[in-house]
ROKOLLO-77954 format. One line per 4 residues: number of its first residue (from 1); their letters; for each residue x, y, z of N, C-alpha, C. Coordinates in nm, 4 decimals. Layout:
BEGIN
NUM) a) X,Y,Z,X,Y,Z,X,Y,Z ~ ...
***
This chain:
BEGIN
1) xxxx) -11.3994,10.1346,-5.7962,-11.3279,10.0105,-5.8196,-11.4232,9.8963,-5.7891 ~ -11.4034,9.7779,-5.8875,-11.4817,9.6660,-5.8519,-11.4354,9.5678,-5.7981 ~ -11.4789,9.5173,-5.7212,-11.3626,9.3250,-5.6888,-11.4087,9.2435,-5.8200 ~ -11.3109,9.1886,-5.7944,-11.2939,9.0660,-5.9017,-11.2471,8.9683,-5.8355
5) xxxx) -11.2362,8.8566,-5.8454,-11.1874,8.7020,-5.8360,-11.0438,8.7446,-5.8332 ~ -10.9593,8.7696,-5.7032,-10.8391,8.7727,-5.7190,-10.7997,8.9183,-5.6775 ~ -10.9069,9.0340,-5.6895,-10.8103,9.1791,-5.6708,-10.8014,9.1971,-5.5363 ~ -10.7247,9.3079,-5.4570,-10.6991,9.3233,-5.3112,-10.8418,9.3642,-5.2595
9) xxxx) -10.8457,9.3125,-5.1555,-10.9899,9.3575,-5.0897,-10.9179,9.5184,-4.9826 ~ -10.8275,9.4631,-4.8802,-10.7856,9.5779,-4.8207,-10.6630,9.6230,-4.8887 ~ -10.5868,9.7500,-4.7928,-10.4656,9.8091,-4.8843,-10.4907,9.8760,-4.9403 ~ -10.3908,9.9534,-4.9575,-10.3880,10.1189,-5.0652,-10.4488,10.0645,-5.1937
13) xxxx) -10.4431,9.9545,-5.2543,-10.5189,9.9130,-5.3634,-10.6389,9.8609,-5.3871 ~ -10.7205,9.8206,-5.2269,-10.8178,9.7364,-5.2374,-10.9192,9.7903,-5.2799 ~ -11.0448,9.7402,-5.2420,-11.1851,9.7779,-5.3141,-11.2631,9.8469,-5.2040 ~ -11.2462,9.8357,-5.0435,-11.2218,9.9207,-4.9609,-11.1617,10.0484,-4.8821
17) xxxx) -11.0563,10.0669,-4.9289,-10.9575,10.1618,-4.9450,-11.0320,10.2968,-4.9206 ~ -11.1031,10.3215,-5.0668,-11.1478,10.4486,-5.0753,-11.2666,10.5125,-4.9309 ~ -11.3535,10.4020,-4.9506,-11.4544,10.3738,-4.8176,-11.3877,10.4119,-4.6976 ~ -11.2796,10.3103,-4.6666,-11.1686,10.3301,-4.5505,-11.1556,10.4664,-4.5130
21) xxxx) -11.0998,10.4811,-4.6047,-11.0112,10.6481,-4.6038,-11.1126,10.7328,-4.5745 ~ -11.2176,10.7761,-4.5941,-11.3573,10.8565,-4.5871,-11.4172,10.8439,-4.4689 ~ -11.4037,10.7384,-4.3989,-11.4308,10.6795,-4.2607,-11.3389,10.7555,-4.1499 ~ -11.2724,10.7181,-4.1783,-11.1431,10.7417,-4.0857,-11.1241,10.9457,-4.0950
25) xxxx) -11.1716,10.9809,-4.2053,-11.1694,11.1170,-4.2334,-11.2609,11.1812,-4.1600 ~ -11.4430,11.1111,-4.1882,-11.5352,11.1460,-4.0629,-11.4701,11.1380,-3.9693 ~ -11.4555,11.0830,-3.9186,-11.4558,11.0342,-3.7702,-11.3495,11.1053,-3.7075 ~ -11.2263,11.1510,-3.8217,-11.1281,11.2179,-3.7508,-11.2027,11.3717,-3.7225
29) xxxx) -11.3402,11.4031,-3.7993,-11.3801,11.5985,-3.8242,-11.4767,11.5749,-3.6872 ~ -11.5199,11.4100,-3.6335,-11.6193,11.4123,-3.5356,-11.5894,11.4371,-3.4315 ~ -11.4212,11.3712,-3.3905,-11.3517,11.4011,-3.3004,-11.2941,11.5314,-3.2714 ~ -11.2616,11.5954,-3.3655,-11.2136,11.7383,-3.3527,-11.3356,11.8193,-3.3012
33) xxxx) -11.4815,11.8006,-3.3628,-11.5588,11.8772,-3.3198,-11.6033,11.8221,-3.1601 ~ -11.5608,11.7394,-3.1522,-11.6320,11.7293,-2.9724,-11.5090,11.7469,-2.9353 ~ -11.3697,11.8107,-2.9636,-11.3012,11.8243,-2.8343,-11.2942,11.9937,-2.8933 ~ -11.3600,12.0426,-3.0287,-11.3608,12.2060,-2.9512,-11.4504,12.2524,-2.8158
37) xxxx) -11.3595,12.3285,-2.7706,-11.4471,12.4059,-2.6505,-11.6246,12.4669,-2.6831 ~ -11.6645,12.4891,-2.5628,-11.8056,12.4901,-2.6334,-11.8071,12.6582,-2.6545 ~ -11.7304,12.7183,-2.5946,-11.7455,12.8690,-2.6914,-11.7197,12.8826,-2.8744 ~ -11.6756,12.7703,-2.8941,-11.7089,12.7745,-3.0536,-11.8415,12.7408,-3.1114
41) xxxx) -11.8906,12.6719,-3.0604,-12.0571,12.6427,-3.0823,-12.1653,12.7022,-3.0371 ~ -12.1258,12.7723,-2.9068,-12.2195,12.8685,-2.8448,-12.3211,13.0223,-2.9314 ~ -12.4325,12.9955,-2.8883,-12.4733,13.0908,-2.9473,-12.4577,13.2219,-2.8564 ~ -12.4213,13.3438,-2.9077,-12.3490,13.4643,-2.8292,-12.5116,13.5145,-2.8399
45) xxxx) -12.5832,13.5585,-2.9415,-12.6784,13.6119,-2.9681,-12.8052,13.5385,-2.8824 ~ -12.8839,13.6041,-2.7429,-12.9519,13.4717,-2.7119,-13.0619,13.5469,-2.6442 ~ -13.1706,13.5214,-2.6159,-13.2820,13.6167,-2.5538,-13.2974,13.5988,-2.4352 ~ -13.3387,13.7028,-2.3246,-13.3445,13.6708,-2.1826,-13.4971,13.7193,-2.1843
49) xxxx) -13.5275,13.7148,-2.0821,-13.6625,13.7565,-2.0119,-13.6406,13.7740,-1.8521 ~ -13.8032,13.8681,-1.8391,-13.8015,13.8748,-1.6694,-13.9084,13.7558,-1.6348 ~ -13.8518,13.7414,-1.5238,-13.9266,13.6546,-1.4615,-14.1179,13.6983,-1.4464 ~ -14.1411,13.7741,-1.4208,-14.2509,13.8699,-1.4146,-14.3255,13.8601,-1.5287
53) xxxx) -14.2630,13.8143,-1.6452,-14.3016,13.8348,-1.7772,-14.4102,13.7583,-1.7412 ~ -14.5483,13.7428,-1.8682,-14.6344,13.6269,-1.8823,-14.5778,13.5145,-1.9853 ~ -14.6334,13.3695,-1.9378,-14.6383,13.3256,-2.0202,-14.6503,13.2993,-2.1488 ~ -14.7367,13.4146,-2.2007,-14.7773,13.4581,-2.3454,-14.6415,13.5353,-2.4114
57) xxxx) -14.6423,13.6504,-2.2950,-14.5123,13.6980,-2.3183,-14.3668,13.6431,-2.3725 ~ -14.3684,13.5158,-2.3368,-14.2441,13.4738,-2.3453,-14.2799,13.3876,-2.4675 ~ -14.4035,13.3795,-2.5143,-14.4169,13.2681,-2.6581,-14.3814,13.3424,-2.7542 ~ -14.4321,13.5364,-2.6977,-14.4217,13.6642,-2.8119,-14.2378,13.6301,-2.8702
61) xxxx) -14.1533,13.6814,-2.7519,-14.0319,13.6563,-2.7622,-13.9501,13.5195,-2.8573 ~ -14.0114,13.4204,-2.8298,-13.9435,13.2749,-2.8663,-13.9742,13.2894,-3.0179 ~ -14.0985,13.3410,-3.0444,-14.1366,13.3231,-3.1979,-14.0419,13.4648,-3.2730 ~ -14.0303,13.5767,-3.1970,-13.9507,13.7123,-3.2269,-13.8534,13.6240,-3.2912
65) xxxx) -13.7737,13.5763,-3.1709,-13.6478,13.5362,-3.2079,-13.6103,13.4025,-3.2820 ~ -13.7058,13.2969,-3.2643,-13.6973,13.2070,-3.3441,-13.6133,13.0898,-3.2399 ~ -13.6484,13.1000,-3.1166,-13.5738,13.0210,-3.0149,-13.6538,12.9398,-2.9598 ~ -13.6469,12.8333,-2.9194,-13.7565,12.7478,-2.8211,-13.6839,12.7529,-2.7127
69) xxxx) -13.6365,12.8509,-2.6546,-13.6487,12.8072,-2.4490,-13.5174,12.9860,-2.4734 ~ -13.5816,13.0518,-2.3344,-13.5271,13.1556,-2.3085,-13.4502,13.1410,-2.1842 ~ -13.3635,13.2418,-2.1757,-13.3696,13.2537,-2.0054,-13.3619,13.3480,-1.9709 ~ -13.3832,13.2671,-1.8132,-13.5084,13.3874,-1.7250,-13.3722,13.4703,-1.6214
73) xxxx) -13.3921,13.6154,-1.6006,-13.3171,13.6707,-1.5050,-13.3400,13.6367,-1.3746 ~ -13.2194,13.6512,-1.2936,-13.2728,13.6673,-1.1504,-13.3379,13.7821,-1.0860 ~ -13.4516,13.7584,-0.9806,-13.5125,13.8249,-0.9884,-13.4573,13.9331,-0.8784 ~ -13.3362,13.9012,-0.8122,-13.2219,13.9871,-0.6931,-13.1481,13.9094,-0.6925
77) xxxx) -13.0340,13.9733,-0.6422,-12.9225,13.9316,-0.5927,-12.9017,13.7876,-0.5440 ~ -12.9881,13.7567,-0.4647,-12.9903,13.5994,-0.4249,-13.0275,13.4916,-0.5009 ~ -13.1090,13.5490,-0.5807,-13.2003,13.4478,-0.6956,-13.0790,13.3717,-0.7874 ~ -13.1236,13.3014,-0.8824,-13.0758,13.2349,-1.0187,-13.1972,13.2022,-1.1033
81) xxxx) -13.0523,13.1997,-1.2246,-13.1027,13.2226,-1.3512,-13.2208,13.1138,-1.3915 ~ -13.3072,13.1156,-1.4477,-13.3700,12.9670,-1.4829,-13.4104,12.9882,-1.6808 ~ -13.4725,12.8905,-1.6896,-13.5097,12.8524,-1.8652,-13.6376,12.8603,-1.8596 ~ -13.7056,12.8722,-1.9764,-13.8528,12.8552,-1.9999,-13.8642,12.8085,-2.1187
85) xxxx) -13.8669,12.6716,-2.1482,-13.8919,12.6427,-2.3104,-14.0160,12.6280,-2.3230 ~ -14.0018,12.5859,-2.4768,-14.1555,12.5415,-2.5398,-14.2549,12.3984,-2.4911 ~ -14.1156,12.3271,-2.4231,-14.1174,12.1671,-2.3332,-14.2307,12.2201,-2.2410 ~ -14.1495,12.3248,-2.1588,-14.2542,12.3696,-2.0311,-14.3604,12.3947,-2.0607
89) xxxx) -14.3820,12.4908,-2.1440,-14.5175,12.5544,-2.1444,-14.6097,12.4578,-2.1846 ~ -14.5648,12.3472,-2.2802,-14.6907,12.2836,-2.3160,-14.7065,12.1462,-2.1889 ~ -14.6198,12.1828,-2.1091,-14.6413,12.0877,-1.9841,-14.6964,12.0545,-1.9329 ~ -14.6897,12.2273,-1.8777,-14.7382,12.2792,-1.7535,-14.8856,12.4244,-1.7755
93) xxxx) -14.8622,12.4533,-1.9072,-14.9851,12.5168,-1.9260,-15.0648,12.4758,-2.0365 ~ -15.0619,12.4615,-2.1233,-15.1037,12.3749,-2.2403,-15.1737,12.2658,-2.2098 ~ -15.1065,12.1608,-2.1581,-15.1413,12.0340,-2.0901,-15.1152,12.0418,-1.9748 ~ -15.1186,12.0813,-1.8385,-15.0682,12.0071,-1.7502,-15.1939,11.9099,-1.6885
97) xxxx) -15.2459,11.8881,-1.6598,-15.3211,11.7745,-1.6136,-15.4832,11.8073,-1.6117 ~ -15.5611,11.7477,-1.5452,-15.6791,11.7498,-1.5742,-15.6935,11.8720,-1.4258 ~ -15.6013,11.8431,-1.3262,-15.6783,11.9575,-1.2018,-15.6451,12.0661,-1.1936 ~ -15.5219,12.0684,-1.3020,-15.4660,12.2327,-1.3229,-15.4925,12.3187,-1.4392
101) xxxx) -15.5325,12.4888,-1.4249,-15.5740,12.5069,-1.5422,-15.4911,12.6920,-1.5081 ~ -15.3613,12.6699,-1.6332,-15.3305,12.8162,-1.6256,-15.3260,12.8978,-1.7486 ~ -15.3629,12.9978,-1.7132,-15.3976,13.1095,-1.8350,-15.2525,13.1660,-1.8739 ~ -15.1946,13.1701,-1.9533,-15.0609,13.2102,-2.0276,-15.0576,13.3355,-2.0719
105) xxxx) -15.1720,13.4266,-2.0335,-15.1908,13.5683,-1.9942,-15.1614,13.6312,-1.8700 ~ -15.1941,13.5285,-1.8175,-15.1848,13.6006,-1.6684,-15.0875,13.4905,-1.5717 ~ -15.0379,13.3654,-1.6102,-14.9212,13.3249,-1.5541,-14.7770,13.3421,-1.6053 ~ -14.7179,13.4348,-1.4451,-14.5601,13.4650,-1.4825,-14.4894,13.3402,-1.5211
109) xxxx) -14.4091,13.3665,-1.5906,-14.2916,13.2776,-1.5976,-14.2339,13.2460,-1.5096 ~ -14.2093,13.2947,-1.4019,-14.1337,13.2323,-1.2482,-14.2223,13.0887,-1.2182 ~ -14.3104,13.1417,-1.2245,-14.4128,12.9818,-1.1413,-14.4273,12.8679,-1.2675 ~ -14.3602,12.8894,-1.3689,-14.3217,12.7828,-1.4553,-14.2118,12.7379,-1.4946
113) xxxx) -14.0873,12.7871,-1.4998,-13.9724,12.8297,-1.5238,-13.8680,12.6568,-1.4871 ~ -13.7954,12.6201,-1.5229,-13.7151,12.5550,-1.4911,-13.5803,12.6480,-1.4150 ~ -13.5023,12.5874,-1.2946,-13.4479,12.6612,-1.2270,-13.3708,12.6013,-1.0997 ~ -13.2462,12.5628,-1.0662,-13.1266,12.6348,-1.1340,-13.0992,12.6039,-1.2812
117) xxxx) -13.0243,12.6820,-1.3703,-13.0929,12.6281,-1.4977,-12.9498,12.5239,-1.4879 ~ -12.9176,12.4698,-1.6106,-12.8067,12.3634,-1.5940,-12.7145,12.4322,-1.6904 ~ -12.6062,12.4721,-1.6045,-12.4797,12.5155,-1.7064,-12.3368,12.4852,-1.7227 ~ -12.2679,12.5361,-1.8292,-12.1713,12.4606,-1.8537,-12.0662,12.6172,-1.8739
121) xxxx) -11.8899,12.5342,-1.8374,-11.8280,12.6795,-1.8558,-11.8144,12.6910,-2.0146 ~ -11.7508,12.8200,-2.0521,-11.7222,12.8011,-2.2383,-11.6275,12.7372,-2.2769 ~ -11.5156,12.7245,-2.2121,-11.3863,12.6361,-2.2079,-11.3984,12.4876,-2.1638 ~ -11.5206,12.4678,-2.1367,-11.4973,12.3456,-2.1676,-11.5661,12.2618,-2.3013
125) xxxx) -11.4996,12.1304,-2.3318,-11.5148,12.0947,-2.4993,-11.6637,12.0206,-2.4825 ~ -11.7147,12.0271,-2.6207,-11.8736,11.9962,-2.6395,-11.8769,11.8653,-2.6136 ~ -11.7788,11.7898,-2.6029,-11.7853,11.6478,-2.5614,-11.8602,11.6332,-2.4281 ~ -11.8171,11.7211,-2.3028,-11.8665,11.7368,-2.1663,-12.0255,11.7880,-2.1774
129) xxxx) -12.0099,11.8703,-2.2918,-12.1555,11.9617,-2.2791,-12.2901,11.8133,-2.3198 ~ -12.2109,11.7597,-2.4147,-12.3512,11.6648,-2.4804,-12.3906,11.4853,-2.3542 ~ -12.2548,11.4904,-2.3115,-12.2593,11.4150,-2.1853,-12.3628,11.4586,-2.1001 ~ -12.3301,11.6005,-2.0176,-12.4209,11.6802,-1.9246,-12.5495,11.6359,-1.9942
133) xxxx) -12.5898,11.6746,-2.1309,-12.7449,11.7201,-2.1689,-12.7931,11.5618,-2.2049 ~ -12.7117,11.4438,-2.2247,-12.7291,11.3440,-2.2023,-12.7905,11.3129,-2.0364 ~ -12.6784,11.2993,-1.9052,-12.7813,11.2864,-1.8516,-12.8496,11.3298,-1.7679 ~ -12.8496,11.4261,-1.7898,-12.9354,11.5522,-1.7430,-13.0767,11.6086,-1.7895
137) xxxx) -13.0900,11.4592,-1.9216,-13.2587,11.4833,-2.0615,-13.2825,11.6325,-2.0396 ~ -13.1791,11.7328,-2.0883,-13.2110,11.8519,-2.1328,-13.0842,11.8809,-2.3032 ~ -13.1803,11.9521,-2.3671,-13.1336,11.9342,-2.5255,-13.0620,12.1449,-2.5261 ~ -13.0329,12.2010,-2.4007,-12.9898,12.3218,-2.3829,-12.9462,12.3817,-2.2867
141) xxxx) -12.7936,12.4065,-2.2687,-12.7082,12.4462,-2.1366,-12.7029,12.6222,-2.1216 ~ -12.7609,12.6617,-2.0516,-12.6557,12.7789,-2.0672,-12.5316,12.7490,-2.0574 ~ -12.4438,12.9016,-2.0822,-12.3434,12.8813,-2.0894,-12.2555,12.9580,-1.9967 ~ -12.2141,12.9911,-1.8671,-12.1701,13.0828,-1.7819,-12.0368,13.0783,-1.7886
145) xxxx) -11.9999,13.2121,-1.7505,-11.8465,13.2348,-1.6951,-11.8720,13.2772,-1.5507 ~ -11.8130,13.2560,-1.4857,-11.8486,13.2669,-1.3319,-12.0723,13.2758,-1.3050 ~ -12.0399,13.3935,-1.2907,-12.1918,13.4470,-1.2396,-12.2631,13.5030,-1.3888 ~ -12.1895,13.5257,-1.5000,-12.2478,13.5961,-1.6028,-12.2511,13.5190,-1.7396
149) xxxx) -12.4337,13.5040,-1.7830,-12.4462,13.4217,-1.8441,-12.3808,13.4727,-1.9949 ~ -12.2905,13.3598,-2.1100,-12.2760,13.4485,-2.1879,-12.2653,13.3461,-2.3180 ~ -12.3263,13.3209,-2.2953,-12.4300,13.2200,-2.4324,-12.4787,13.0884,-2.4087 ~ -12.5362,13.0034,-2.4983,-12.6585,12.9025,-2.5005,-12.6230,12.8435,-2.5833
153) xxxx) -12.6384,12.6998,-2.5289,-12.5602,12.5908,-2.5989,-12.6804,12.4433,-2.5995 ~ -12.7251,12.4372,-2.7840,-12.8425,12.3465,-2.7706,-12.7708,12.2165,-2.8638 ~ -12.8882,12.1314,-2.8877,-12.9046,12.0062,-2.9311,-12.8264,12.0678,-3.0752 ~ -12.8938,12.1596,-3.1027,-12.9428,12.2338,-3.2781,-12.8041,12.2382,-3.3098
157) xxxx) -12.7422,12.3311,-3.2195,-12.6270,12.4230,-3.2774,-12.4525,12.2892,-3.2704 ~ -12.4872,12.2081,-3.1844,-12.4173,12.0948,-3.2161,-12.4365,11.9925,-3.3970 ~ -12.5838,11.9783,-3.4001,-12.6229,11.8897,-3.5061,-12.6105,12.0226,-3.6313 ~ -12.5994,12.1307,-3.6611,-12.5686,12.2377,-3.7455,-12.3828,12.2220,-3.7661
161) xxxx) -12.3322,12.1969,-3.6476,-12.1620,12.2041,-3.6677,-12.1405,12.0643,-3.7717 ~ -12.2080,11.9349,-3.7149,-12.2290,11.8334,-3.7879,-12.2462,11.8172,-3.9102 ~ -12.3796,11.8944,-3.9236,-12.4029,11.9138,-4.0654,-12.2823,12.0085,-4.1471 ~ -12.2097,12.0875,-4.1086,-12.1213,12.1932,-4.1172,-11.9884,12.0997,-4.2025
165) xxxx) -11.9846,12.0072,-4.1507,-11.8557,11.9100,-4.1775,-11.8424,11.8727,-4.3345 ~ -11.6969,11.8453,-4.4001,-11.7205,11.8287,-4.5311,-11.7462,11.7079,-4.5393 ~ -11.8131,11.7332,-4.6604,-11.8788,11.6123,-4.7478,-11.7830,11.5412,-4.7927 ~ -11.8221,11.4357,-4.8109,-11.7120,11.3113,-4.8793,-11.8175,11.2548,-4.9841
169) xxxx) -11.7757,11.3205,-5.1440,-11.8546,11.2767,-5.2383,-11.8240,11.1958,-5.2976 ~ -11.6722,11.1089,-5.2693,-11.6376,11.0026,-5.3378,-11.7546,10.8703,-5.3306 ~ -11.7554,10.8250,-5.4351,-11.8638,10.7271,-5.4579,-11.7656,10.6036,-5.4897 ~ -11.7614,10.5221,-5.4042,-11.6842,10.4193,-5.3694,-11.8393,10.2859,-5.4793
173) xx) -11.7572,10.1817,-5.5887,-11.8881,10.1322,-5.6527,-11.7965,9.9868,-5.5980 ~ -11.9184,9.9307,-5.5234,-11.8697,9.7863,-5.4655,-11.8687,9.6702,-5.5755
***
């Protein structure tokens, strides 16, 4: 629809309308997706490692699986879980500074590891989760039920639900 000298701008008839309506449609699929729980977005499928592992080791894994950041087991009973992304390694071994120099052959993942890792329950909605990873500048929660980790919740798999949302191909011509 075009304006003209005289036609409705707002209203079921205006030249906005269609625009309107498409707006209000996002925004209603944006809201629904941040108040599902985050076990709908969670990835179930997710890779662990031992702590013990090498550094190299754990790049073998990330590229296997196609993941940037694992997590790490505890190493007993007392321990917790921690992460090892691709962030870290090029941190702390890759780059870490001019007086440190570690070989990613022969450094475990424990002595690099991020740890306690930061998690979230599955019942609660992705609204809380992207808050947390807001300000917490981490882009990946685990995901626990009590003591047992049982999926991984990133930047990705939020901006994938996003992308997931229908399209609105109406072509509104101003």
């Amino acid at each position: 629809m075009t304006a003209t000298a005289g036609s409705p701008v707002f209203g079921p008839s205006g030249v906005f309308y269609p625009l309107t309506v498409t707006l209000l449609s996002t925004m209603d699929q944006l809201i629904t997706l941040r108040t599902l729980p985050v076990s709908a977005l969670m990835q179930k499928d997710f890779a662990m490692i031992k702590g013990s592992c090498t550094v190299a080791e754990a790049l073998q894994t990330m590229k296997k699986s196609g993941e940037s950041g694992l997590i790490v087991e505890p190493r007993n009973e007392d321990d917790c879980y921690g992460v090892i992304t691709e962030r870290d390694i090029l941190g702390k071994v890759i780059d870490p500074g001019e007086d440190i120099h570690r070989d990613p052959w022969n450094t475990p993942v424990f002595q690099i590891m991020s740890k306690p890792v930061i998690s979230i329950n599955p019942s609660l909605r992705v609204k809380y989760a992207l808050r947390m990873m807001k300000r917490t500048n981490v882009r990946r929660l685990t995901v626990m039920d009590g003591n047992k980790v049982v999926g991984v919740l990133n930047m990705t798999d939020v901006l994938h639900a996003v992308e997931e949302l229908p399209a609105h191909d109406d072509h509104v011509a101003l």
